[in-house]
Each structure stands twice: as structure tokens, then as C-alpha cells.
C-alpha positions in Angstrom: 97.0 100.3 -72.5 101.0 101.4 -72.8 102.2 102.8 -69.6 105.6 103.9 -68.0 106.5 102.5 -64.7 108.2 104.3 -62.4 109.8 102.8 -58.9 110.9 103.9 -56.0 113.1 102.9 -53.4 111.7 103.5 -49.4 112.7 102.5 -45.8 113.6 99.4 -44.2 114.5 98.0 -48.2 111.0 98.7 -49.5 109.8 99.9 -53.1 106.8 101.2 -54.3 105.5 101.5 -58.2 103.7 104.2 -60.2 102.2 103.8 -63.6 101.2 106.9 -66.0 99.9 106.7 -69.6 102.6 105.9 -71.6 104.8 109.2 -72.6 102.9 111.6 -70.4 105.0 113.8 -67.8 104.8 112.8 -64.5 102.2 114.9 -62.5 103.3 117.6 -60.5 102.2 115.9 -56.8 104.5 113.1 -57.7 107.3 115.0 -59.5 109.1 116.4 -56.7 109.7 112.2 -55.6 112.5 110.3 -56.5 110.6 108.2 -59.3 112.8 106.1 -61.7 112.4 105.2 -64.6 111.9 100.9 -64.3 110.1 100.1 -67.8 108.6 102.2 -70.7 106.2 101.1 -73.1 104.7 98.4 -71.2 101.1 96.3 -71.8 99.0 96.7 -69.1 95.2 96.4 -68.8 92.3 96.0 -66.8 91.2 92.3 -65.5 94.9 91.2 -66.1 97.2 89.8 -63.6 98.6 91.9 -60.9 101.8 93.4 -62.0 104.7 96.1 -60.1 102.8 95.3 -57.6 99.8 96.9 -59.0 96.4 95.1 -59.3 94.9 96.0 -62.4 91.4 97.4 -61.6 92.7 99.4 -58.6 94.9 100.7 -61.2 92.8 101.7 -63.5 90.7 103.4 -61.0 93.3 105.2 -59.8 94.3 106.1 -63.6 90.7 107.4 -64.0 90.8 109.4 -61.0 93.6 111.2 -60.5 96.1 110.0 -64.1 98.3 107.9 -62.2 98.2 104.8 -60.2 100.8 104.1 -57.3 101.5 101.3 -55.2 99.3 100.9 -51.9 101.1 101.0 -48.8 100.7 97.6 -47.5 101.5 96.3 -51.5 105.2 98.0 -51.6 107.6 94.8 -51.9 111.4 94.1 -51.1 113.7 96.5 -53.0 115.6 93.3 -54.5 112.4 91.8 -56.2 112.1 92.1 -59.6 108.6 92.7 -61.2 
């Protein structure tokens, strides 16, 4: 599945991801967040390697769910990473 990642920056030099089907809108409960655009068009899918953070099947639950996935609390990382 092509997705577009979004990241944002938090407290004490934290960052958290989100992922939405690529080229959809971001949904309103996230919109009014400070989301950046990190990668568009990216290969991600289910029973994969963990990636931004994200670990594939939670993902794709969450995608299922509610149309986006976001990073878990205890799962943000240091702002300076790289993913």
C-alpha cells in the first residue's frame, strides 16, 4: 500500500508519525495538528518491518479503523532520528 507520512515534533525533543492512504486529505481530528509532510508515496504493508516508528499490523488496524494510523505514545522517538 502507498501512504503519506506525516511527523510531528513534541516535548522534551520527541516526534511522533502518522500515515494516511496515499493522496487522501488528512482527517479532520488530525488536521488542526501541526503534521508535516516527512515522505509521500511510500511502500508500506502489512507483516513488514516496523517503520516511522509504526509497526505494521497495528498500522493497518488502525488504517482499517479509523483511516489513519499514528504513532503510540510510548513509540514516539528522538526528534533527530531519521526513519
Amino acid at each position: 500500500m502507498k501512504v503519506d507520512v506525516y511527523k510531528r515534533s513534541e516535548g522534551h525533543n520527541l516526534c511522533s508519525y502518522l500515515i494516511v492512504p496515499n493522496q487522501k486529505t488528512l482527517p479532520e481530528e488530525v488536521a488542526n495538528t501541526d503534521w508535516l509532510v516527512h515522505e509521500l508515496n511510500v511502500d508500506f504493508e502489512p507483516g513488514g518491518k516496523s517503520r516511522f516508528t509504526l509497526k505494521p499490523d497495528d498500522a493497518f488496524d488502525q488504517l482499517g479503523e479509523k483511516g489513519y494510523a499514528i504513532s503510540h505514545l510510548d513509540d514516539r522517538t528522538s526528534d533527530s532520528d531519521v526513519h
